[in-house]
C-alpha positions as CSV (number, residue, x, y, z in Angstrom):
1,X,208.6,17.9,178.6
2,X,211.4,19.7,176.7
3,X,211.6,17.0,174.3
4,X,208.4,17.7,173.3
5,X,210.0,20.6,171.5
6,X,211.3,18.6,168.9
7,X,207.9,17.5,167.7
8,X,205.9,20.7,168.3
9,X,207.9,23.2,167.1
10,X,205.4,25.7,165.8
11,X,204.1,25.2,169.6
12,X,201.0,24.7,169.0
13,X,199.9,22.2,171.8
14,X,199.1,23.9,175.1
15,X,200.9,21.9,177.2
16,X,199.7,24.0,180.7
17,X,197.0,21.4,181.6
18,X,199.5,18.4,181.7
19,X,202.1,20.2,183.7
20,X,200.4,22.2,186.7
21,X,203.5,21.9,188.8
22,X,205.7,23.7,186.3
23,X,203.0,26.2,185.3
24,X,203.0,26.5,189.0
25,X,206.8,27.0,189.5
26,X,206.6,29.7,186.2
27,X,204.2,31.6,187.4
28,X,205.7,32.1,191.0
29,X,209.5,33.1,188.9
30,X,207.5,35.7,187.1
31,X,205.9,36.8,190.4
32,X,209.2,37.4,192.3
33,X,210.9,38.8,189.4
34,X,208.2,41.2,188.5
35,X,209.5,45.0,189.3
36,X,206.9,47.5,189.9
37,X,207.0,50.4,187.4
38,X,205.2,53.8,186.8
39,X,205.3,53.4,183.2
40,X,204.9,49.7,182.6
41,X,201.5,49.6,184.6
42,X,199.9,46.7,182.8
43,X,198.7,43.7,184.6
44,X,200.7,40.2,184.1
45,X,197.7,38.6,184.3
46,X,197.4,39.7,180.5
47,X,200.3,37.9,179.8
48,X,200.6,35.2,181.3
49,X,196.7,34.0,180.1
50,X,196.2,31.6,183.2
51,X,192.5,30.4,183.5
C-alpha cells in the first residue's frame, strides 16, 4: 500500500475504501492513544472524517 506513495504523491486517491483492515487498525491507535484534555475538547471524529 506504501508503494502507492510513489505514484500518488500529492495524495490525492482516498485509499480508505480499499484497505478497511488498516483504516481499522488506525483508527483503534488513535483511540488508545487519544488523552482526554480540558482544553483540547474537540471530537476526533472531526479529524479522522470516517463515514
Amino acid at each position: 500500500m506504501f508503494a502507492l506513495l510513489d505514484t500518488d504523491l500529492g495524495e490525492e486517491n482516498n485509499l480508505a475504501k480499499d484497505y478497511p483492515e488498516v483504516v481499522a487498525e488506525m483508527k483503534n491507535i488513535f483511540e488508545e492513544a487519544r488523552t482526554p484534555s480540558e482544553v483540547f475538547t474537540f471530537d476526533q471524529g472531526t479529524y479522522l472524517n470516517i463515514e
